[in-house]
N, C-alpha and C positions, 0 to 999 in steps of 0.2 A: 769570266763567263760562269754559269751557273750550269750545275749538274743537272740534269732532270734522268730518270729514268724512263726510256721509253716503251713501245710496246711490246717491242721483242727480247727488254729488260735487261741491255744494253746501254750505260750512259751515253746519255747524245748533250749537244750545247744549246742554252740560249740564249742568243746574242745579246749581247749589254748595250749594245744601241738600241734594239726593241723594248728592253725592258727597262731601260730607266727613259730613251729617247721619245717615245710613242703619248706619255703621260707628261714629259718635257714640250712637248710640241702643242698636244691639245690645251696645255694651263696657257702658254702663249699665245696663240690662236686665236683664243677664247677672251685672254687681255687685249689682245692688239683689237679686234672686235667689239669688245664695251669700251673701250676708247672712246670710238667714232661713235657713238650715241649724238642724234641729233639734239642738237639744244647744250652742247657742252661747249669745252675748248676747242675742240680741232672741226669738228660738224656741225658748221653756218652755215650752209648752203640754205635756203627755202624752198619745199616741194610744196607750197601751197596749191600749185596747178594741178595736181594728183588726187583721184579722185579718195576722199577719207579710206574707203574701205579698202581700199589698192594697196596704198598706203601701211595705214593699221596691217592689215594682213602680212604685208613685206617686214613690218615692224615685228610680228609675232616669229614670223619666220628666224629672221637675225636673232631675236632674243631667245626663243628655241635652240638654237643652233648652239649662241654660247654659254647658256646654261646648261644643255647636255652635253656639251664636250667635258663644261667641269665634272658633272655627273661620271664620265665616260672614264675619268680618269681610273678612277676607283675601281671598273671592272677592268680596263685594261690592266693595271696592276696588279688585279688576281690572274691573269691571262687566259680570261675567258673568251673563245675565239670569237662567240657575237661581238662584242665587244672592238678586236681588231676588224671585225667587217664595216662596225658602227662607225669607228674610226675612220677609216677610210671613206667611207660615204660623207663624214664631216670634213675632211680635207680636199676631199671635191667641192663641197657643197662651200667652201672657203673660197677657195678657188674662183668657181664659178662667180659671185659675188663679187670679189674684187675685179674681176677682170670686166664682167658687166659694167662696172661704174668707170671702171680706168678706159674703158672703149666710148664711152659715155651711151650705152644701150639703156643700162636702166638702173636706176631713175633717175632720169634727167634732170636737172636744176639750170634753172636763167644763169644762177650765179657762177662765179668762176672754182673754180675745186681748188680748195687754199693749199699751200704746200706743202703744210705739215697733213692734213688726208692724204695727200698725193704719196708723200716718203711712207705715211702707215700701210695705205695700202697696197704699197709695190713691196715691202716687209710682207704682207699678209700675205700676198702672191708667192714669196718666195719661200715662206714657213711651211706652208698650203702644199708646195710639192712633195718635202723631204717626210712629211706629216702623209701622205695618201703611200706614197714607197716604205716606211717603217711598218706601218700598219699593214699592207699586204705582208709583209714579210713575218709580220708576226703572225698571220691568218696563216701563214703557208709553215711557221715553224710549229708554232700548237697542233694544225693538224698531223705533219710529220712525226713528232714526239710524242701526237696520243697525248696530250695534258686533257689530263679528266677534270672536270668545273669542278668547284667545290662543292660539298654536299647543302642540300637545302636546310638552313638552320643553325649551321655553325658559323654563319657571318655574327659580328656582336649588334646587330641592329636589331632591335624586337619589333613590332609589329607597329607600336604606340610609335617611336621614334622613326618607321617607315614614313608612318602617314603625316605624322610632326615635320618630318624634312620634305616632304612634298605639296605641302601646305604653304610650306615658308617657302618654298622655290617658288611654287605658283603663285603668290602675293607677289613675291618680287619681279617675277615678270611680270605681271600682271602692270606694277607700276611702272617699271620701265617703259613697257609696251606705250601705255598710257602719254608716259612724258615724252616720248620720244618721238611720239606720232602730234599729240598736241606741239610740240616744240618744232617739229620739222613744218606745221602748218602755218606757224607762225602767229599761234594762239595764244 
């Protein structure tokens, strides 16, 4: 466990399953998730019946989700408490998704859900929980211990390479988005 000093300047502990588990959960999460990209190996299904924009939109959603998880890492490993709330709302938001499909609510497809979706996403279910429980517990240890954010400035990212790494995120979802939605149409 790791020392922290907290606010009454009393060493207190923070858990090593929060702190290396929390950034262990969202990297997987977030793989097991661009996996199932429609138009790949494991997601053959066809949502041609779905209306584009329904669709696209579901599409942006997913590709969202695990592009900021990866994002997410990095703040949860400075242990900045948005960050464990962000978290957690991404492990719902896992959650949610898989179970949606594995219930078959939404989106529907004619076709049958192959076996290899089927094992990813009962994985993704089951990472989805320990991922939403880590991450409260970091939300609940940060505020306990008083961990102050880092000051503004002293992360190594300059301003140029903010808006360079969010450029390059947003192109890449932007194609995902793109292939994913044209490939699930059967385009």
């Amino acid at each position: 466990m790791t020392t922290i000093i907290s606010s009454n300047h009393q060493p207190a502990q923070f858990s090593k399953t929060v702190q290396y588990g929390a950034p262990a959960l969202l990297a997987l999460s977030s793989v097991l998730l661009t996996s199932l990209v429609p138009g790949g190996l494991i997601e053959t299904r066809s949502f041609a019946h779905i209306n584009p924009i329904v669709l696209g939109s579901f599409n942006t959603f997913l590709t969202a989700l695990s592009l900021l998880s990866l994002l997410l890492i990095y703040f949860v490993w400075q242990r900045q408490r948005w960050a464990y709330a962000a978290s957690a709302i991404a492990g719902l938001s896992y959650f949610l998704v898989y179970v949606l499909d594995l219930g078959r609510l939404f989106p529907v497809s004619p076709d049958a859900m192959p076996s290899a979706l089927f094992i990813i996403e009962v994985l993704g279910t089951i990472v989805s929980l320990p991922l939403m429980i880590v991450s409260v517990q970091g939300l609940r240890l940060s505020r306990e211990l008083s961990i102050p954010s880092p000051q503004v400035g002293t992360h190594s990212f300059t301003r140029v390479k903010q808006f360079t790494a969010a450029l390059v995120i947003a192109l890449l979802g932007l194609g995902i988005i793109t292939f994913a939605t044209r490939s699930a149409m059967g385009l």
